[in-house]
MARKOLNU-151187 format. One record per residue: x, y, z of N, C-alpha, C, CB in turn. Coordinates in steps of 0.05 Angstrom, whole numbers, padded with zeros to 5 digits, always signed. Glycine has a CB too. Example, Ala and Ser with C-alpha at 12.3 -4.5 7.8 and 13.67 -1.06 7.14 Angstrom:
+00264-00114+00156+00246-00090+00156+00264-00066+00156+00226-00089+00181;+00257-00045+00142+00273-00021+00143+00258+00001+00157+00282-00012+00114;
END
This chain:
+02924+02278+02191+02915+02267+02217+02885+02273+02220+02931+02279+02241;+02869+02253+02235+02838+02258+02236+02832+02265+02265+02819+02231+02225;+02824+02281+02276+02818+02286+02305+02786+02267+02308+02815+02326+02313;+02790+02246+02325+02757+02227+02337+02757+02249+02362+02761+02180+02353;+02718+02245+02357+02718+02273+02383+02694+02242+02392+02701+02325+02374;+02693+02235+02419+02667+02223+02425+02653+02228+02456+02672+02192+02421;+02626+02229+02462+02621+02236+02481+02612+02217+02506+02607+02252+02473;+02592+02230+02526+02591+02210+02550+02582+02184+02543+02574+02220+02573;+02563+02189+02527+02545+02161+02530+02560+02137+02514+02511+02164+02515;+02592+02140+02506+02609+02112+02498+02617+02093+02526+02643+02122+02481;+02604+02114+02552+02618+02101+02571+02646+02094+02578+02609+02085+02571;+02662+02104+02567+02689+02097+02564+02707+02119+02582+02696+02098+02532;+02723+02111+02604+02738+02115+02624+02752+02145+02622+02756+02092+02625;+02738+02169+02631+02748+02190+02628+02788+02194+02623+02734+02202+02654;+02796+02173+02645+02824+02169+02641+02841+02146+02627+02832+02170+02661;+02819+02130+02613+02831+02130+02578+02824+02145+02557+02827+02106+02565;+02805+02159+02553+02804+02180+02540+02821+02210+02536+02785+02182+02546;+02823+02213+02559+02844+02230+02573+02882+02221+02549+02844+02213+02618;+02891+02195+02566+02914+02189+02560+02910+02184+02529+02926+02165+02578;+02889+02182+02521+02892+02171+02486+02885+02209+02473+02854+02135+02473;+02886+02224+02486+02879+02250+02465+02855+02254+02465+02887+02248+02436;+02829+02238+02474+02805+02239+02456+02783+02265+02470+02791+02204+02457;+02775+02286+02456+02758+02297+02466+02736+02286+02477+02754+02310+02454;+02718+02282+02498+02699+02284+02511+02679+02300+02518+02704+02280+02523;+02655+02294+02497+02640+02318+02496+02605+02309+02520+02632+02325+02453;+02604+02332+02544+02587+02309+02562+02559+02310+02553+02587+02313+02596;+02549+02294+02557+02516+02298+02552+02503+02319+02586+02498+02255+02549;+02480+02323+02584+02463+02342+02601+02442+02326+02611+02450+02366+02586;+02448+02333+02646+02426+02313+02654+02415+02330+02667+02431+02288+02670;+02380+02329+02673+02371+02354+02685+02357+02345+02709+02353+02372+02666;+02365+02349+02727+02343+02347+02756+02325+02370+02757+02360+02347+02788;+02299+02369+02748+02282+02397+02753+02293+02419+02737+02283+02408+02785;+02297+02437+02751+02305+02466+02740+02345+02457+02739+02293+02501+02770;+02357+02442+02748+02381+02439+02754+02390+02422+02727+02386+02426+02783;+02416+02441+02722+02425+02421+02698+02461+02413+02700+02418+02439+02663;+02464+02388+02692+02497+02392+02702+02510+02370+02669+02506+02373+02747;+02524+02377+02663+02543+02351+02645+02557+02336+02657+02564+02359+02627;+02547+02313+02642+02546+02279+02663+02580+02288+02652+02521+02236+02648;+02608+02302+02653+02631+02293+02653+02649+02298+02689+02645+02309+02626;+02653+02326+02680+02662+02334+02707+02640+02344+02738+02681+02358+02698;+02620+02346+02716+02602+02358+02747+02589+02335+02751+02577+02388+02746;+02580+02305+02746+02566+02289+02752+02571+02260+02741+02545+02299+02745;+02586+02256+02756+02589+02220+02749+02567+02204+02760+02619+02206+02764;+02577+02179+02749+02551+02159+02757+02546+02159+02789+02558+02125+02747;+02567+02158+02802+02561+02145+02843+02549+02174+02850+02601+02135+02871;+02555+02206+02831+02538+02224+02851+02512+02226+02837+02550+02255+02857;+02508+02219+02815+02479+02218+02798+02462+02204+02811+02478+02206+02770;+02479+02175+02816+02455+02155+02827+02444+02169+02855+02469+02119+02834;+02464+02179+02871+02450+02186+02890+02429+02212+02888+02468+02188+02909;+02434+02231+02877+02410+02247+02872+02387+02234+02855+02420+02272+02858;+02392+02223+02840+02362+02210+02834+02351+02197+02851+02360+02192+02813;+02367+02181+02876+02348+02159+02898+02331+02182+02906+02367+02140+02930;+02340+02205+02914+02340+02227+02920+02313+02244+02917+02359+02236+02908;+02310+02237+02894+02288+02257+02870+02260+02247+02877+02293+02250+02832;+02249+02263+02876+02221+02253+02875+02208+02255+02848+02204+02268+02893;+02224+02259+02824+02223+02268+02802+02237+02250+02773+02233+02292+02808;+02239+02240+02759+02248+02229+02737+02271+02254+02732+02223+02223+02713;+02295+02248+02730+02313+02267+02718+02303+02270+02684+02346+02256+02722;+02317+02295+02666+02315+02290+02633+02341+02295+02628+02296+02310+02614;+02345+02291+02601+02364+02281+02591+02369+02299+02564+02359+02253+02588;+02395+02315+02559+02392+02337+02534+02422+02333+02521+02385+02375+02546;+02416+02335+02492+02435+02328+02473+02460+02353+02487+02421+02333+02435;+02487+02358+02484+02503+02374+02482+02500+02399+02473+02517+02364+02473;+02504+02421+02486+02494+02446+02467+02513+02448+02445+02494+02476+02483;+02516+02454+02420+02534+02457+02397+02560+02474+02407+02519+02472+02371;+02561+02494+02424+02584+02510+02426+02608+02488+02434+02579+02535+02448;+02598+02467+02444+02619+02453+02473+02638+02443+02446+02601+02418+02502;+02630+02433+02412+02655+02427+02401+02665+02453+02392+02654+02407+02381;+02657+02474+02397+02673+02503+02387+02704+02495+02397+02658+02540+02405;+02713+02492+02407+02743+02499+02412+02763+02475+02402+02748+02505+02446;+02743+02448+02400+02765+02422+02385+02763+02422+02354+02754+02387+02394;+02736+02435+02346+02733+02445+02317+02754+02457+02308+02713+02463+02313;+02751+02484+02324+02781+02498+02317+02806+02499+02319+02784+02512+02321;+02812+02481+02340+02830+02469+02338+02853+02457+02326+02824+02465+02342;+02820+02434+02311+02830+02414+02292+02831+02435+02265+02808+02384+02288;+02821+02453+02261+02819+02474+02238+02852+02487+02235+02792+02503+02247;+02852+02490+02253+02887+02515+02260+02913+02488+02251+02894+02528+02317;+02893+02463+02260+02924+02448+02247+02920+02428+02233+02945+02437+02267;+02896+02437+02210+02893+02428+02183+02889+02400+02184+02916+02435+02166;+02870+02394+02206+02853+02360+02212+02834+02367+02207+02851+02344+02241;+02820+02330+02192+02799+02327+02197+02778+02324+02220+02801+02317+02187;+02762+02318+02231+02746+02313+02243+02720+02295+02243+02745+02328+02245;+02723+02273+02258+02702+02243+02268+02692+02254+02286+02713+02211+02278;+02664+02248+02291+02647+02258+02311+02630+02231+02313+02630+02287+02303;+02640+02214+02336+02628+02191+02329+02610+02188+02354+02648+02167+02323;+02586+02189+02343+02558+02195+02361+02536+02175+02364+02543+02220+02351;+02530+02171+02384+02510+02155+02389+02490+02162+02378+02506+02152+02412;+02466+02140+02375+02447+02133+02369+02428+02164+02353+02438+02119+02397;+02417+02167+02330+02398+02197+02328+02372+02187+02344+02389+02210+02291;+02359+02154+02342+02342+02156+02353+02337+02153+02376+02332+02149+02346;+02355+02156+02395+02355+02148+02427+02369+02180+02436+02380+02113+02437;+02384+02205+02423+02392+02221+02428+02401+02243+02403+02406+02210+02443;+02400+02267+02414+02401+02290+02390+02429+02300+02391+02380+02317+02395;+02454+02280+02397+02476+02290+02392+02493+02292+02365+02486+02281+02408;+02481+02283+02349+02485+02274+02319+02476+02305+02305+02461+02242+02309;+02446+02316+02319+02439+02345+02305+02464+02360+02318+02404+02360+02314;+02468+02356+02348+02476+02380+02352+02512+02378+02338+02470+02388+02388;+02523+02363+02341+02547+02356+02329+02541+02377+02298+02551+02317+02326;+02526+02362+02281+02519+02371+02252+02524+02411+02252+02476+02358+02245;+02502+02419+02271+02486+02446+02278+02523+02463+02288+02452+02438+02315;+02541+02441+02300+02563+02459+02310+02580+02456+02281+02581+02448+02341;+02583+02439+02268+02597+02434+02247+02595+02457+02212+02587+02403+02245;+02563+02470+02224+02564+02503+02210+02571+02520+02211+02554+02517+02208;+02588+02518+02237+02604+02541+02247+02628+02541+02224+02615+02536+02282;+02634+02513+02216+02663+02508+02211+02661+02505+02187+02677+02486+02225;+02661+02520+02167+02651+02507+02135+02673+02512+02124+02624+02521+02115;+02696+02519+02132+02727+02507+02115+02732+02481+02126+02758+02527+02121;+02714+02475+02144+02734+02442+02167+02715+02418+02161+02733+02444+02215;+02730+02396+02150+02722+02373+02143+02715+02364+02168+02740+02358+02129;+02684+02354+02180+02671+02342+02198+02664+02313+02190+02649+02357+02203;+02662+02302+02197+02639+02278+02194+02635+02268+02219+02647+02253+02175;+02603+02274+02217+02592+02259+02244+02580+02235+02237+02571+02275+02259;+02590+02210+02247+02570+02183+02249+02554+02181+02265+02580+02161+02254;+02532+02172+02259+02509+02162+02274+02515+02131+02272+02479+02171+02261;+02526+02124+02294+02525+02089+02294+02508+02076+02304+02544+02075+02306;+02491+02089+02306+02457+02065+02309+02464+02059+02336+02452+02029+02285;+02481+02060+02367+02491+02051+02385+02491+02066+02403+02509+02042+02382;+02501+02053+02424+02500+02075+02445+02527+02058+02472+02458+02079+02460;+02539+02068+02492+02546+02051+02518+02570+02033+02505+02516+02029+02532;+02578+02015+02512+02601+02005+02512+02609+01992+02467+02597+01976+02542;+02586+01989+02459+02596+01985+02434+02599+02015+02415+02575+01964+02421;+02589+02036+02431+02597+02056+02418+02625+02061+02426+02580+02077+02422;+02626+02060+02449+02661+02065+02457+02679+02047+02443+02669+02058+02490;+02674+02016+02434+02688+01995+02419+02694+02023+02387+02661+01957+02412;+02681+02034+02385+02680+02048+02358+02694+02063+02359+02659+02060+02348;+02690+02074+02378+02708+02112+02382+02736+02091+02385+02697+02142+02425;+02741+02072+02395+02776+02068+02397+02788+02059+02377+02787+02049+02418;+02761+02044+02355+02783+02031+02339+02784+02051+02318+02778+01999+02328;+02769+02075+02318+02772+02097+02304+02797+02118+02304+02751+02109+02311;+02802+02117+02337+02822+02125+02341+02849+02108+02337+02819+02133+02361;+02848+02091+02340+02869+02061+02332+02878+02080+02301+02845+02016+02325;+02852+02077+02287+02858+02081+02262+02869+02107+02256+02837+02075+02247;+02861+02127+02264+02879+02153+02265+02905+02156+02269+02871+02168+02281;+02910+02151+02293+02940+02148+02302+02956+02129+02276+02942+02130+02337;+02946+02109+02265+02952+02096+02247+02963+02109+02225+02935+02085+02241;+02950+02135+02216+02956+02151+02194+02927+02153+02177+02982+02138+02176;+02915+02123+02183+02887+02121+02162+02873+02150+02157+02860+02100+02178;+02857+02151+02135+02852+02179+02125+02816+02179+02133+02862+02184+02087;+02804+02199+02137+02782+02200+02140+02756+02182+02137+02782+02215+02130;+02766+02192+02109+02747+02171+02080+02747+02143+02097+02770+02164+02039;+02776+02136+02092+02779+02096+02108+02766+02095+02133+02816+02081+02119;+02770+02118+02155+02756+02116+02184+02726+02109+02181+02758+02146+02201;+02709+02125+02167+02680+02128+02166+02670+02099+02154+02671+02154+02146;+02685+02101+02134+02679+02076+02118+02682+02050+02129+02694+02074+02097;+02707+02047+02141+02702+02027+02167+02682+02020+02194+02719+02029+02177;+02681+02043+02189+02666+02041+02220+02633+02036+02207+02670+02078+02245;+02626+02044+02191+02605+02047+02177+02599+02016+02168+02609+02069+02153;+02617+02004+02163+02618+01972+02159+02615+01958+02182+02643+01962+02148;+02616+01958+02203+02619+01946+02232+02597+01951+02242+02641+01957+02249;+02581+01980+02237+02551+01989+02250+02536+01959+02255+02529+02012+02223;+02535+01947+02222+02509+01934+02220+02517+01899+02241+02499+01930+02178;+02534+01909+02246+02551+01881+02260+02551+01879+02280+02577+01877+02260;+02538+01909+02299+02536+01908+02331+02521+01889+02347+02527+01930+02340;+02517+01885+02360+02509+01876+02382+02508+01880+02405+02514+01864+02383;+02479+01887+02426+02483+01901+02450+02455+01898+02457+02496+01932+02448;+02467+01879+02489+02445+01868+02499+02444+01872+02532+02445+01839+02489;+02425+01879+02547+02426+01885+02567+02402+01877+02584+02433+01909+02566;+02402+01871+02605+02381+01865+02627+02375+01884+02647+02387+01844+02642;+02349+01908+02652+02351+01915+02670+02345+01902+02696+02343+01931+02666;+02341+01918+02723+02330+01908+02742+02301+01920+02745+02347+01912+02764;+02293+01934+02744+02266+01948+02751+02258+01958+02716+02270+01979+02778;+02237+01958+02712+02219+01970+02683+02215+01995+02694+02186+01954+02672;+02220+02003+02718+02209+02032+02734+02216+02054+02717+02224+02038+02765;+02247+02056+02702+02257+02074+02691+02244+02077+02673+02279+02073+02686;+02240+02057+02653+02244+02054+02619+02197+02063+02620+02261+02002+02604;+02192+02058+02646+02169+02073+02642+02164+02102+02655+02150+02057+02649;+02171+02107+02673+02175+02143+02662+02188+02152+02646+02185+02160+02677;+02211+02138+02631+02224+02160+02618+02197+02149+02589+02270+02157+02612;+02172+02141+02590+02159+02142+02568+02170+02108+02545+02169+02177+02555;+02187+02098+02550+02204+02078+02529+02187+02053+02525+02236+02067+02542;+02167+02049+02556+02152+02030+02551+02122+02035+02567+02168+02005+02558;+02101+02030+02570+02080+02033+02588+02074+02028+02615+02066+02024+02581;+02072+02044+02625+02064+02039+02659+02045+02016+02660+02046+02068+02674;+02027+02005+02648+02011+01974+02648+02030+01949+02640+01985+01975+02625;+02045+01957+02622+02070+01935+02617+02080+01934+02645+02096+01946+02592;+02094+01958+02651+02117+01948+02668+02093+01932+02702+02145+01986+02677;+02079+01948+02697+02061+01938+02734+02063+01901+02719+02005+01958+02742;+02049+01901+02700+02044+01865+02690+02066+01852+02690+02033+01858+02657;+02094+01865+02683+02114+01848+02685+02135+01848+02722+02131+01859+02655;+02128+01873+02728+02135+01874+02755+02117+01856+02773+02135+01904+02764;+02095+01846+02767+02075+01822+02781+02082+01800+02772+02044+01822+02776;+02089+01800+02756+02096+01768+02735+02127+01760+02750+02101+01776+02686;+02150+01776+02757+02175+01769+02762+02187+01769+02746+02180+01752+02771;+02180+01786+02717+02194+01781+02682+02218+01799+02690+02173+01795+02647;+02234+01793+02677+02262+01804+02671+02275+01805+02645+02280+01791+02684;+02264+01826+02627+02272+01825+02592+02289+01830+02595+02261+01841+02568;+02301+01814+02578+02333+01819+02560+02323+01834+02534+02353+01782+02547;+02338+01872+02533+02334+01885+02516+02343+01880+02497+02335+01901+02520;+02358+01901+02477+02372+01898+02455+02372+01924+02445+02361+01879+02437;+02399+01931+02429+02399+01960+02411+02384+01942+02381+02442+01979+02405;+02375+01954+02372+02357+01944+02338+02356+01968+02324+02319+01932+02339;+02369+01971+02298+02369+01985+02282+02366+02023+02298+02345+01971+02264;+02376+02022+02317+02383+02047+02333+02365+02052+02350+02387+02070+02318;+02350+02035+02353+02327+02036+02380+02330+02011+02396+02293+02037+02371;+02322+02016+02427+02313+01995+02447+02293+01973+02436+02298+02010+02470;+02294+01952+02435+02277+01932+02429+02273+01910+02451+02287+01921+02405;+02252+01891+02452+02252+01870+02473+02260+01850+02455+02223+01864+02489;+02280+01837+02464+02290+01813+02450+02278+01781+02466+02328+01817+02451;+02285+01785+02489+02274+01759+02504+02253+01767+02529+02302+01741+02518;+02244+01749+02556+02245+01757+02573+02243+01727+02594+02226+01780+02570;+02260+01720+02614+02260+01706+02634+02243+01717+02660+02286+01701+02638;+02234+01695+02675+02223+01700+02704+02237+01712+02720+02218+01679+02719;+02268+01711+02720+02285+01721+02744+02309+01732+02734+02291+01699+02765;+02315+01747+02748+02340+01757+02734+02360+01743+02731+02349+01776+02745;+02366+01725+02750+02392+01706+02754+02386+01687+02718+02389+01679+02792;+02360+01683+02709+02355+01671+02686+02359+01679+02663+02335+01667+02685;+02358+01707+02661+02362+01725+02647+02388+01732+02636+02352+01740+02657;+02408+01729+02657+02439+01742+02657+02446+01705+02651+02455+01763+02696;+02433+01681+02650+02442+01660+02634+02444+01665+02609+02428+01640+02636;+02420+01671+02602+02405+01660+02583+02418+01681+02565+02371+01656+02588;+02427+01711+02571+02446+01726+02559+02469+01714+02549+02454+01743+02574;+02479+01705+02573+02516+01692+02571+02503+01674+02544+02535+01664+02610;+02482+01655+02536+02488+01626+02530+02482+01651+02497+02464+01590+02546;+02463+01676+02500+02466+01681+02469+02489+01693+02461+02445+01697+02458;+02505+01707+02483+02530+01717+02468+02550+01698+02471+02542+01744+02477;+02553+01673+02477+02563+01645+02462+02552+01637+02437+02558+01622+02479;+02541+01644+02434+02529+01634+02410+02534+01654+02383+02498+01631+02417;+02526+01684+02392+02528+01701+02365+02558+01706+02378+02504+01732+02357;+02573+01715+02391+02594+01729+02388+02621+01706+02373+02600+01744+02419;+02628+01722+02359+02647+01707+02343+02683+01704+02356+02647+01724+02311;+02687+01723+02381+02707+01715+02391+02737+01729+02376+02703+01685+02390;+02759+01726+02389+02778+01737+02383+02778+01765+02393+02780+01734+02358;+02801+01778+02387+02801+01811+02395+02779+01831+02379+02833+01825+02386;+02776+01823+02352+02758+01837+02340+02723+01838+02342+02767+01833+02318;+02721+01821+02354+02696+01822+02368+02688+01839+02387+02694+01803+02379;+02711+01853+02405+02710+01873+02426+02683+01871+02441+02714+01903+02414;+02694+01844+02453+02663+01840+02470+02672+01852+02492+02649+01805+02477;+02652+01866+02510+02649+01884+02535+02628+01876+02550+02645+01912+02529;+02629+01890+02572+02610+01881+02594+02599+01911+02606+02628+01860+02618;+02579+01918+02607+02567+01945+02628+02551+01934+02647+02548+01970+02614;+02554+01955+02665+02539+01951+02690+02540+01974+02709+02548+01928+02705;+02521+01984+02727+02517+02002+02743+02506+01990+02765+02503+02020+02732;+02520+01995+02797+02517+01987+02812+02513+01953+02815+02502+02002+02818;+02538+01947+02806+02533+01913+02800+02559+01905+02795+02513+01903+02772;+02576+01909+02809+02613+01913+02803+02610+01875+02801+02643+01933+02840;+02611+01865+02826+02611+01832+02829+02601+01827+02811+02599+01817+02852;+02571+01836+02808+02557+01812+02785+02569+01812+02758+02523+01816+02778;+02575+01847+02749+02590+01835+02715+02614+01823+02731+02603+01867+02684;+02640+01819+02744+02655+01812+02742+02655+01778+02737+02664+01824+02758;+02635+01770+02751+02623+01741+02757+02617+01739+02726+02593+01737+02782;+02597+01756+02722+02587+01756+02684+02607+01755+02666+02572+01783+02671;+02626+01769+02667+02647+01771+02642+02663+01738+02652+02675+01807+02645;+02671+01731+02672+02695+01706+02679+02676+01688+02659+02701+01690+02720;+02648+01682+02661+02640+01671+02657+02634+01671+02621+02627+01672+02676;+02632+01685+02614+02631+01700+02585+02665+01685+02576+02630+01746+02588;+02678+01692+02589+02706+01687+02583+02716+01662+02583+02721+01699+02597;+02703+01639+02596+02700+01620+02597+02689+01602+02577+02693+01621+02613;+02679+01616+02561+02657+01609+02536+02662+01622+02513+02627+01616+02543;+02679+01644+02511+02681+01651+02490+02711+01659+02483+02663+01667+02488;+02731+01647+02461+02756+01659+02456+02763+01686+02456+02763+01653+02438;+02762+01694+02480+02774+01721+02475+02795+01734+02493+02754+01739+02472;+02811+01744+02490+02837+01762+02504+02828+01767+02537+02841+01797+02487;+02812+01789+02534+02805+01810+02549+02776+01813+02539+02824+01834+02546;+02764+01823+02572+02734+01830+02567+02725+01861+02587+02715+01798+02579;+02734+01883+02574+02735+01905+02594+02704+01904+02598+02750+01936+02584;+02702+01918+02635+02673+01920+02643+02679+01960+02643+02662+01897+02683;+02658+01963+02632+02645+01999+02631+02621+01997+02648+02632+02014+02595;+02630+02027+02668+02604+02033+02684+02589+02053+02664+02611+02048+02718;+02573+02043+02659+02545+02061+02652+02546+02086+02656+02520+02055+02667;+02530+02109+02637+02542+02133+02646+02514+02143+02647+02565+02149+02627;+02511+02166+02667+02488+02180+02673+02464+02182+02653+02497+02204+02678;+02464+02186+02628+02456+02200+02607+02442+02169+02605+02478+02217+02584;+02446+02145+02609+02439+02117+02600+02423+02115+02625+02464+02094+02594;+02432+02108+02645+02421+02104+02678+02397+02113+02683+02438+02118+02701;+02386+02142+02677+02367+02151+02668+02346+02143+02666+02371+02155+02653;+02345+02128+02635+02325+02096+02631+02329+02084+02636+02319+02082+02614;+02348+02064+02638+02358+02036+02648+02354+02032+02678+02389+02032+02643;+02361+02047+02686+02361+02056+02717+02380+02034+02732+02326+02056+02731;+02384+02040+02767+02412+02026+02779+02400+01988+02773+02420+02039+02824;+02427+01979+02778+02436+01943+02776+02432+01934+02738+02403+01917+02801;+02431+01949+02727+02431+01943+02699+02464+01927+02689+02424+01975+02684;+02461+01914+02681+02480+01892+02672+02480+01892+02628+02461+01854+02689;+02499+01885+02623+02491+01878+02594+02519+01873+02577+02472+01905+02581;+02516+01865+02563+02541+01857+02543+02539+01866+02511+02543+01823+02543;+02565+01878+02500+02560+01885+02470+02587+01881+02454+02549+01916+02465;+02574+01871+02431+02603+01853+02404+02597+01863+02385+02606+01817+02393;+02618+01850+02368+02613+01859+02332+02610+01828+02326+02646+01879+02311;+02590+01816+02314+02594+01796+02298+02609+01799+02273+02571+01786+02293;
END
């Protein structure tokens, strides 16, 4: 049996994680001198409000290594492997610290992935990882799969304000003033494990089109596509976004994930976005 350990930033529903076994390891969000893990001490509705709050940019810190001490050993005492399937190395240092706890354990088979991802297509990963565990699949097949699917992601998102993505440093305070005068609304993108600008419309309402009409276009549809929907403070609009997604594209089901602290951060509140596997 392979124990999947995955943490906050898959966005994925503390109480399906919960009912599926899956450890949850939280990321660290820091207001000033104050630090709390975005799991049990800080969800998204009390984050958002201390940041309206702040007169300050919150930061943002990889997991300390001890927090997998006890699923390590765990999985050690009853002769499992271990998936550590982690977001992004270049958007976050949970990949070192995963690695840095995995020295503790040098009789225990680890493997940590870096899936280049982050938010709802990382969570598409952590389940079908777990799918595959419960399955019986063996390590080797987990990694190797999932490792095949990386280059297949897709994950695209619109914020509302550039306000975030320029304090947290991601883009320039002269960008965002030029595009906050202009009325631009970029449609981002994950790229090779970083934020990229993929498009940008006048208005947002143009933007959350002009999204829907590209993930009609690249997403290939069916269950294995595991197309998703995120959003923070925007319940109506993805729901309106996904009917409409669903309308256009063959697929089952289109779960919506709220955004998790550790993302919100940069992105900041009304952020919308959609992510597949071609």
């Amino acid at each position: 049996m392979t124990m999947i350990i995955a943490d906050t930033t898959c966005g994925l529903p503390r109480e399906l994680l919960a009912q599926r076994g899956i450890p949850l390891i939280p990321q660290v969000v820091m207001f000033e001198e104050e630090a709390f893990h975005d799991d049990k001490e800080l969800d998204t509705a009390t984050f958002l409000k201390k940041l309206k709050a702040s007169k300050t940019l919150p930061k943002t810190a990889a997991p300390e290594p001890p927090l997998y001490y006890p699923y390590f050993r765990k999985a050690q005492e009853k002769g499992e492997s271990v998936i550590v399937v982690a977001p992004t190395a270049k958007a976050s240092g949970t990949v070192r610290s995963a690695q840095t706890a995995a020295q503790e354990f040098p009789a225990l088979d680890v493997r940590v992935v870096d899936t280049q991802t982050i938010s709802c297509n990382l969570g598409s990963l952590v389940l079908f990882a777990d799918d595959m565990a419960k399955a019986g699949e063996s390590a080797d097949a987990i990694v190797e799969k999932i490792n095949e699917m990386i280059p297949r992601g897709r994950l695209y998102f619109v914020v509302d304000t550039l306000e975030y993505l320029a304090k947290g440093g991601r883009i320039g305070g002269a960008k965002r003033l030029l595009a906050e005068l202009l009325e631009i609304k970029p449609i981002l993108q994950m790229k090779n494990g970083q934020v990229e600008a993929f498009e940008q419309q006048r208005t947002k309402k143009r933007a959350l089109a002009r999204l829907a009409d590209v993930v009609a276009e690249q997403c290939p549809g069916g269950e294995a596509s595991r197309l998703c929907v995120i959003q923070v403070e925007a319940e109506k609009e993805a729901a309106d976004f996904a009917a409409e997604l669903k309308s256009r594209v063959n697929v089952p089901h289109i779960p919506i994930y709220e955004l998790p602290p550790a993302i919100v951060v940069h992105a900041g509140p009304r952020t919308m976005g959609a992510g597949f596997f071609a």
